[in-house]
N, C-alpha and C positions, 0 to 999 in steps of 0.2 A: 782790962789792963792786966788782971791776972794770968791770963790765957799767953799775951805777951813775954811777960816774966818768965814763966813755967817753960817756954818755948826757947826762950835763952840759956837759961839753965842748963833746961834736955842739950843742948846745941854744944855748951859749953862741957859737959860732960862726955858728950861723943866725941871733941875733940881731944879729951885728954886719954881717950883709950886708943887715938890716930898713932901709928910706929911712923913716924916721918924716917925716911931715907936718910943713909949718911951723905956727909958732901961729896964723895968718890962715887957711890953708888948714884946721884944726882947729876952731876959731871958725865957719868957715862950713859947715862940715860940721853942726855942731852944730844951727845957725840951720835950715836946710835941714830937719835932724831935727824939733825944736822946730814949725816951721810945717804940716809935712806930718802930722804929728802931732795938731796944734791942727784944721787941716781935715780931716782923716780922723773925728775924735773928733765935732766938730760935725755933721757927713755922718751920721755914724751916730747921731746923737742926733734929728739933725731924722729920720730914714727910723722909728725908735723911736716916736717923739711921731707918727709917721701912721698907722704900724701900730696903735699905741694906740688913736689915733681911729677908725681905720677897723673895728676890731674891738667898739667901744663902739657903732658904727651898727647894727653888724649883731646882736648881743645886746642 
């Protein structure tokens, strides 16, 4: 049970040396996600829709 405790402790100590982000700095983070996201998904859908075609030519 000790080994427990000691473990919480450490745990709860590491989180208080954590710089958490401000809300702006989180926000844009998020945005950043969100966009690269949206163009990655699109990229792969348009490269999908030619593979599609290009294999409907050949069959």
């Amino acid at each position: 049970m000790k080994k427990i405790i000691q473990f919480w402790k450490e745990c709860m100590g590491e989180l208080r040396k954590v710089v958490w982000p401000s809300r702006s700095e989180a926000v844009a983070s998020v945005k950043v996600v969100l966009v690269s996201t949206i163009v990655i998904a699109l990229l792969l859908g348009l490269l999908d829709l030619a593979f599609t075609e290009a294999l409907r030519l050949i069959f």
